[in-house]
N, C-alpha and C positions, 0 to 999 in steps of 0.2 A: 652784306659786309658793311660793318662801320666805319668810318674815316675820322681822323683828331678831328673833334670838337671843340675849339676856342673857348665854347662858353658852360662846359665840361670839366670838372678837377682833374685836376693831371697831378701824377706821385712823381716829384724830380727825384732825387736820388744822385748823390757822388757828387765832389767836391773841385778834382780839378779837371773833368768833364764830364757837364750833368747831363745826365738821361731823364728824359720824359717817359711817360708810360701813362696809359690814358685805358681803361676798362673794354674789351671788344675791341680794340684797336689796331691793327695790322702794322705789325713793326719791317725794319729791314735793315738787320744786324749786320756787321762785320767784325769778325775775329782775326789775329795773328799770330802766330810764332815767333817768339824771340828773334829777333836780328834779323828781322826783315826787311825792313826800312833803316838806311842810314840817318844813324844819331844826325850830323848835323843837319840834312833836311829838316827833319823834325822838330829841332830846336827854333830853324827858321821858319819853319808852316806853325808851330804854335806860338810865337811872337806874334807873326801875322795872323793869326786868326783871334787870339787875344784883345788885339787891336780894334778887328771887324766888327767883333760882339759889343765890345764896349761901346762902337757908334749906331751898332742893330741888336734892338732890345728884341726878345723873344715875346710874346709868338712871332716868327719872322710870316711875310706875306709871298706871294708867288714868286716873286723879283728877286726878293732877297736872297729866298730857297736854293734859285736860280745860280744866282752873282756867287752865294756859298757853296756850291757845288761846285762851280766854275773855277774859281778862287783856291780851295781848299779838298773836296773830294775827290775830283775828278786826278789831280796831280798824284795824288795818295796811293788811287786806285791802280791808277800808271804806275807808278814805281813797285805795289807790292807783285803788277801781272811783268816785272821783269825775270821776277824767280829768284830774289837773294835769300841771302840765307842758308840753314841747313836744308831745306823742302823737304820736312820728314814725310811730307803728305804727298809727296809724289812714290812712295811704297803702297800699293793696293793695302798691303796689309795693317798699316797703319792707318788708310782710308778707311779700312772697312771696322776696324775699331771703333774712331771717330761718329762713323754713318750708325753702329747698333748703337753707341751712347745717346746720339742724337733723337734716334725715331722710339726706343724707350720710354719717355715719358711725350710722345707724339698720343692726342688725343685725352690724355689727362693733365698736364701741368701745361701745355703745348699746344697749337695745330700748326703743324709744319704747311705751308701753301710750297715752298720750292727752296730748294738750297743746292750750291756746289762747294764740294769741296774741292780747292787747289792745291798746287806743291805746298806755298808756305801761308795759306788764308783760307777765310772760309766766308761765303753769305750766307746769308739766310733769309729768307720773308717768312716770316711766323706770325699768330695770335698767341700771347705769351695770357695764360691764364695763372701765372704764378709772376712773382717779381722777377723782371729779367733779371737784375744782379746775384738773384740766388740759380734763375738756369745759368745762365754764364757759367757760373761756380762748378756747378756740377757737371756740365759737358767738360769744361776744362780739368776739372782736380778729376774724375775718371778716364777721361782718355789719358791724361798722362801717366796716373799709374799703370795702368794697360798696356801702354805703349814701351814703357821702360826707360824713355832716353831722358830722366828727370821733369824739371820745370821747362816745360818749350813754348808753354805760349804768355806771349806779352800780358802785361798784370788787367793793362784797360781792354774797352773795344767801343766803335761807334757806332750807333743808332740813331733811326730816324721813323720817327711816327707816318705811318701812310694818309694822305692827304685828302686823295682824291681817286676816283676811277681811272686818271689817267697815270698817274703818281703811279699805282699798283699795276696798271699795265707795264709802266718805265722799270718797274724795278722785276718782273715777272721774267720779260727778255734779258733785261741786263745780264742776270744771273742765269739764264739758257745760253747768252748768245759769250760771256765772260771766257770759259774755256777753246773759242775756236781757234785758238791758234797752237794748241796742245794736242799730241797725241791722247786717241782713248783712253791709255793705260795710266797715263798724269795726273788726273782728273774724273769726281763721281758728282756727276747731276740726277738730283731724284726730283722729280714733280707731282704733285698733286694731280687728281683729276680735276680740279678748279682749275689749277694753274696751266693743263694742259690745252685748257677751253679756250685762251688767250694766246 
């Protein structure tokens, strides 16, 4: 498994939040559905984190990753494991839409290492061997057709390049251990045989 390479080209991509993407690189996506997070949160976490960046130039170092997680992800992650929203993904059969869009191009545009899907979000740790802005695309404009209930998930999503062995461990449980306060029926975690090894 390879980890971001500092001294490696990296493809940015997107404007008012850039995505990295680095060749072989182990990502770990997040997706959501419309109206999941309260507008003005959001307004306030992206002023503050506008701010942050402007005084932490990227590549960020362990600290940073840390303080920005801290700061910014972690809050996020909180609010969307409250359930607002519609949670069309709390329907099995809307889950299960989702999960065949997903593992579809697993193995050829793709390697899924682990993903859950929740009421109103989704993880993922992947090897994205196409541009993620064009996976994005395609798991969201197909599940929604499928799905029927229009345009339901939010336009952006965040990513973060895997780092380290330890990084890939952190994000391997995060997204096993993310659903336990959910009923089975709420919630679809699939893993890899990789990912089951950790």
């Amino acid at each position: 498994m390879e980890f971001f390479n500092p001294r490696k080209a990296v493809k940015v991509h997107g404007s008012s939040l850039p995505h990295w993407q680095q060749d072989n690189c182990p990502q770990f996506i997040t997706f959501r559905e419309k109206g999941s997070l309260p507008q003005n949160l959001l307004r306030q976490w992206r002023q503050e984190k506008e701010s942050w960046l402007t005084r932490n130039a990227e590549p960020h170092n362990t600290a940073q990753l840390e303080e920005y997680r801290a700061l910014f992800t972690k809050p996020i992650e909180d609010a969307l494991d409250q359930g607002l929203g519609k949670c069309l993904l709390r329907e099995e059969t809307n889950r299960k839409i989702l999960e065949e869009t997903l593992m579809h191009s697993n193995g050829t545009k793709v390697e899924h290492l682990s993903w859950v899907i929740m009421p109103n979000h989704v993880h993922l740790l992947c090897r994205p061997m196409h541009p993620i802005e064009k996976l994005i695309q395609i798991w969201k404009g197909v599940s929604s057709r499928k799905m029927k209930h229009g345009a339901i998930w939010q336009s952006n999503y965040h990513d973060t390049m895997i780092r380290s062995e330890q990084h890939l461990y952190r994000a391997i449980h995060y997204i096993r251990d993310n659903p336990v306060t959910l009923k089975n029926s709420e919630y679809t975690l699939w893993e890899s045989d990789f990912a089951k090894a950790y």
